[in-house]
C-alpha positions in Angstrom: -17.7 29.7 -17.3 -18.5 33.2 -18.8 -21.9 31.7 -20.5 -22.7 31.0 -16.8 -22.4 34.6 -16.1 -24.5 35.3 -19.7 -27.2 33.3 -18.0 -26.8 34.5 -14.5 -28.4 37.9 -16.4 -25.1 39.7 -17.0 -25.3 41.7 -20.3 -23.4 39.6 -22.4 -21.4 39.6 -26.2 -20.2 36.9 -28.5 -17.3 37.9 -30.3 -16.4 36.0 -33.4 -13.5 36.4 -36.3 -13.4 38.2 -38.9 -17.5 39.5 -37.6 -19.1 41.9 -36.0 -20.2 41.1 -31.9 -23.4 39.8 -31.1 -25.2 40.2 -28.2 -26.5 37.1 -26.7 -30.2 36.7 -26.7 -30.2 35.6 -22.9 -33.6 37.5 -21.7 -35.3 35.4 -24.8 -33.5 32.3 -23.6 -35.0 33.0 -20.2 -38.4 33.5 -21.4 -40.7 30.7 -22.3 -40.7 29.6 -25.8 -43.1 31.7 -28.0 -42.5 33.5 -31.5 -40.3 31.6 -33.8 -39.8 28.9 -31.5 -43.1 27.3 -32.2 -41.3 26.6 -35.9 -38.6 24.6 -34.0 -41.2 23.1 -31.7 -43.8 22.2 -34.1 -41.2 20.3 -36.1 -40.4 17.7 -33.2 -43.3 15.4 -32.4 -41.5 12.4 -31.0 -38.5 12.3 -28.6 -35.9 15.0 -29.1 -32.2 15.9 -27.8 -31.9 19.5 -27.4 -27.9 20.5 -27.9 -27.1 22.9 -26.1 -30.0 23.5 -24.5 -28.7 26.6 -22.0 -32.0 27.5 -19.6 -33.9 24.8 -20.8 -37.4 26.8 -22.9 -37.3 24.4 -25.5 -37.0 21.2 -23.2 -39.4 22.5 -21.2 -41.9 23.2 -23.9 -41.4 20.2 -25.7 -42.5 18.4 -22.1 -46.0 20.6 -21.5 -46.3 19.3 -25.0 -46.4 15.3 -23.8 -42.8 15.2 -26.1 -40.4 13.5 -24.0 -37.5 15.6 -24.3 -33.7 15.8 -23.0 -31.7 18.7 -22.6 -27.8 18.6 -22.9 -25.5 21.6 -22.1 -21.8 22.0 -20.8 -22.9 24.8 -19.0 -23.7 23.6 -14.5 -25.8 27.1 -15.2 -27.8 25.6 -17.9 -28.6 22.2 -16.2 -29.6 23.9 -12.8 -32.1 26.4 -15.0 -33.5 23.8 -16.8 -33.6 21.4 -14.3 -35.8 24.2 -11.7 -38.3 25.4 -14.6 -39.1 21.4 -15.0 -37.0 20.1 -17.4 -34.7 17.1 -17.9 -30.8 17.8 -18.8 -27.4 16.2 -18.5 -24.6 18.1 -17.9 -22.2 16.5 -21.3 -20.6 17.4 -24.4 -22.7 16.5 -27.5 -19.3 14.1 -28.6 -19.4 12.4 -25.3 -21.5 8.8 -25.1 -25.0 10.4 -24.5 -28.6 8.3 -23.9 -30.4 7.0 -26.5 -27.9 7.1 -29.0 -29.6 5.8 -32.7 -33.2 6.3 -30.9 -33.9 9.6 -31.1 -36.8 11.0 -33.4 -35.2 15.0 -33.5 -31.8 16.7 -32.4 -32.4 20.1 -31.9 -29.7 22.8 -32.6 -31.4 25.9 -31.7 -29.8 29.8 -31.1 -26.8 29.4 -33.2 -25.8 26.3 -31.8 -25.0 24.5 -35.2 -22.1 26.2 -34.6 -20.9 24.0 -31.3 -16.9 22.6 -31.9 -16.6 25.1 -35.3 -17.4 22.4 -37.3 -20.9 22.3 -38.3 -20.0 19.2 -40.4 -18.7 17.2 -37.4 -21.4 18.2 -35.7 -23.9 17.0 -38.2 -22.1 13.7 -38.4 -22.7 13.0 -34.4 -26.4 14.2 -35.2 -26.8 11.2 -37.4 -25.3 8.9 -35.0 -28.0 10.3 -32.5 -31.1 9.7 -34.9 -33.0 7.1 -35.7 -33.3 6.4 -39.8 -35.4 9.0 -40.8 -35.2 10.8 -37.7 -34.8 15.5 -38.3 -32.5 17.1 -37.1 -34.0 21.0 -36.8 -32.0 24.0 -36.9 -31.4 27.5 -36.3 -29.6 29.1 -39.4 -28.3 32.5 -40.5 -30.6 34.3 -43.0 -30.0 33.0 -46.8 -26.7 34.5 -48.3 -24.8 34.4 -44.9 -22.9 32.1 -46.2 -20.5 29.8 -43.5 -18.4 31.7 -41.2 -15.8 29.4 -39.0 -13.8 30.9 -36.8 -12.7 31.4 -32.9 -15.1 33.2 -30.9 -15.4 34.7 -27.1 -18.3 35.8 -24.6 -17.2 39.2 -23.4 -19.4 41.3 -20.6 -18.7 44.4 -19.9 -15.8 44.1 -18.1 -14.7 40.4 -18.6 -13.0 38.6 -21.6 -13.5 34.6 -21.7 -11.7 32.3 -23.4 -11.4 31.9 -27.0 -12.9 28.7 -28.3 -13.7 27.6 -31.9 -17.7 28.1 -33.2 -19.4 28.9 -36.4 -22.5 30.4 -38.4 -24.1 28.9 -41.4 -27.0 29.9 -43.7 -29.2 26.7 -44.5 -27.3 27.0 -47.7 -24.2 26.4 -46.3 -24.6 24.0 -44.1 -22.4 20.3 -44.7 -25.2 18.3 -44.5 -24.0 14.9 -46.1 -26.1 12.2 -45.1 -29.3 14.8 -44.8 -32.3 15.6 -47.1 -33.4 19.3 -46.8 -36.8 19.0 -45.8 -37.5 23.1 -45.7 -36.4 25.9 -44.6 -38.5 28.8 -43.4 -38.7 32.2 -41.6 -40.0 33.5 -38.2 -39.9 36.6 -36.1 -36.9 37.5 -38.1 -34.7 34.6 -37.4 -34.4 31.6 -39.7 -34.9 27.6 -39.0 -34.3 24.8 -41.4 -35.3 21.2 -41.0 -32.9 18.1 -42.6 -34.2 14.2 -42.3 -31.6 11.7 -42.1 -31.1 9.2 -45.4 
């Protein structure tokens, strides 16, 4: 998988339609969580499903925290980084049958991962079926006036293309959220998080 690669350390893009490329933000995924993670982090105080979870910061943060946390990721990478800095994670695709299903307190879509399947909307329906009533599920989002971009993307290094597969970015604005409450919405460190609680 060329994320695999992204996360092995190899300078890495993210080419999306009818965008500009973006290179991925893997030395900050590596890192520990600081910055404008403590937004995403402060907002989940009871068990939470981080999609997506790539190297496992947040998963592992949540856990030094006394949060019980799970990390979920397609990525064998992923699982094995989070799995050696002490973390908890399955290797499964967020649509697959996943633990806890209906019980959790938070999902967490963090770094652009609203955009997983290119259908934020889908992917905000299977959030719900994850939470508990009331339950959050927190967000990264695009800076306001983004608007919803939908599209095919790629992860290109230097000298490999991968596969096209479909993905998406949404400002909070923009984002399908039937079935949510906005809760807020809120800047950090020059990237943007938004919070939604589940009616």
């Amino acid at each position: 998988m060329m994320f695999d690669q992204a996360l092995r350390g190899t300078p890495s893009w993210l080419d999306l339609s009818g965008t500009g490329p973006r290179e991925l933000s893997v030395d900050r995924w590596q890192a520990d969580a600081d910055g404008g993670d403590e937004i995403l982090l402060d907002a989940c105080t009871g068990p939470t499903l981080d999609i997506g979870c790539g190297p496992g910061r947040l998963v592992a943060a949540l856990l030094a925290r006394g949060v019980q946390a799970l990390g979920v990721d397609v990525s064998p990478e992923a699982i094995r980084r989070t799995t050696a800095r002490g973390g908890i994670a399955i290797r499964r695709d967020v649509f697959d049958l996943l633990p806890g299903e209906g019980r959790w307190h938070h999902v967490l879509l963090a770094d652009g991962n609203i955009g997983i399947g290119g259908d934020p909307a889908a992917l905000l329906r299977r959030a719900r079926q994850l939470l508990k009533p009331s339950g959050t599920v927190v967000v990264e989002v695009e800076q306001p006036g983004s608007g919803l971009t939908v599209g095919q993307a790629r992860v290109r290094t230097e000298g490999t293309l991968g596969q096209w597969f479909p993905w998406a970015w949404s400002d909070a604005e923009s984002v399908p959220a039937d079935g949510f409450f906005l809760l807020w919405q809120t800047e950090r460190a020059g990237r943007w998080f938004a919070c939604w609680e589940k009616l």
